[in-house]
N, C-alpha and C positions, 0 to 999 in steps of 0.2 A: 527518433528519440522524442518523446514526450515528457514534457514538465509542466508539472499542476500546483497551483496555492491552491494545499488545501491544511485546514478546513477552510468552508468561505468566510470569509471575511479576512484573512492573510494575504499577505501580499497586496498583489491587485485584485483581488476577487473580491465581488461583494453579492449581497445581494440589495432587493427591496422592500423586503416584508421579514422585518429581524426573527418574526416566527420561526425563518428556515435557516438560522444560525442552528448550527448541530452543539451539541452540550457532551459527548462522550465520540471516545475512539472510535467505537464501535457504528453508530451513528455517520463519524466521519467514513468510514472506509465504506459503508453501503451506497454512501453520494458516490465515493470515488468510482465503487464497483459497478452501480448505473451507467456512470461516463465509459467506462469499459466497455460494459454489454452495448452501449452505445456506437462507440466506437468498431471495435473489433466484428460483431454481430452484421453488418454492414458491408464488412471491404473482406473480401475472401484474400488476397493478398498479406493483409496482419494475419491476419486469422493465421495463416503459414509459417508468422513469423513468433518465436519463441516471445512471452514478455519476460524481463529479467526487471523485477522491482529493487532497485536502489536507493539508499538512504543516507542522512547523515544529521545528526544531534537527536534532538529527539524523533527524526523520523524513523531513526534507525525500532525504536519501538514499537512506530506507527507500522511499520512496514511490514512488520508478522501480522499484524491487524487484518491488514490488506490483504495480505497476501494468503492467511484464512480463510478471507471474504471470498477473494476471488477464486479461489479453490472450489469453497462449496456451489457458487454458481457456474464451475465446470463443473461439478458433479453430478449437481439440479437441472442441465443441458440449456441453462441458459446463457451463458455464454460463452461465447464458440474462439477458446484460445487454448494454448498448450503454456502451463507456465516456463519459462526456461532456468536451467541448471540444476542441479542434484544439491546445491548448497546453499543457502543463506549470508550474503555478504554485508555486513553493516557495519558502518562507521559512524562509532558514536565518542561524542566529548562530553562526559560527565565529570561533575565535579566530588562525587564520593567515592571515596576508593571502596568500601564495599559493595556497593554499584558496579564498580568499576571490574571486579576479579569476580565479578558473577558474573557479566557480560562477556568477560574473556574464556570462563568456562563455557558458557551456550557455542562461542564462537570456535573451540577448539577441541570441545567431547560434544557437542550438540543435545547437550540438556535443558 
């Protein structure tokens, strides 16, 4: 299992040169998807092992982002993973119920 703050500067993550604070989603999940190709690119053992990206609040958003991301850099053969399961699981705590019954439709017809 691997858990990551991101974007940097969450959590414990930071950096040193505020340049490399990321400003959009998109931005964050390509740092993430680096740490990936990092990671997994590396140790032929991951590499075997399914990644199953899990989420919760607004990661649950972040997580299609990512998981996008990291799609298309299996696809570009840059990094050397299989993602794992046929379904998208997110758990998110939103405060607008219109928010709310459009996330429960992605979650339950996958739109």
């Amino acid at each position: 299992m691997i858990t990551q703050d991101n974007p940097v500067g969450t959590g414990y993550s930071f950096v040193e040169d505020e340049k490399l604070f990321v400003k959009t989603d998109d931005e964050a999940a390509t740092d993430l998807t680096t740490l990936l190709i990092k990671l997994f690119n590396r140790d032929e053992n991951l590499q075997k092992s399914p990644l199953y990206i899990v989420a919760e609040s607004y990661g649950g958003k972040f997580a299609v982002t990512l998981g996008l991301s990291a799609f298309k850099a299996i696809e570009d053969k840059k990094l050397k993973l299989t993602l794992g399961g046929e379904n998208l699981l997110i758990k998110c705590t939103i405060f607008s119920f219109r928010s709310q019954i459009s996330l429960n439709l992605i979650s339950i017809y996958g739109y």
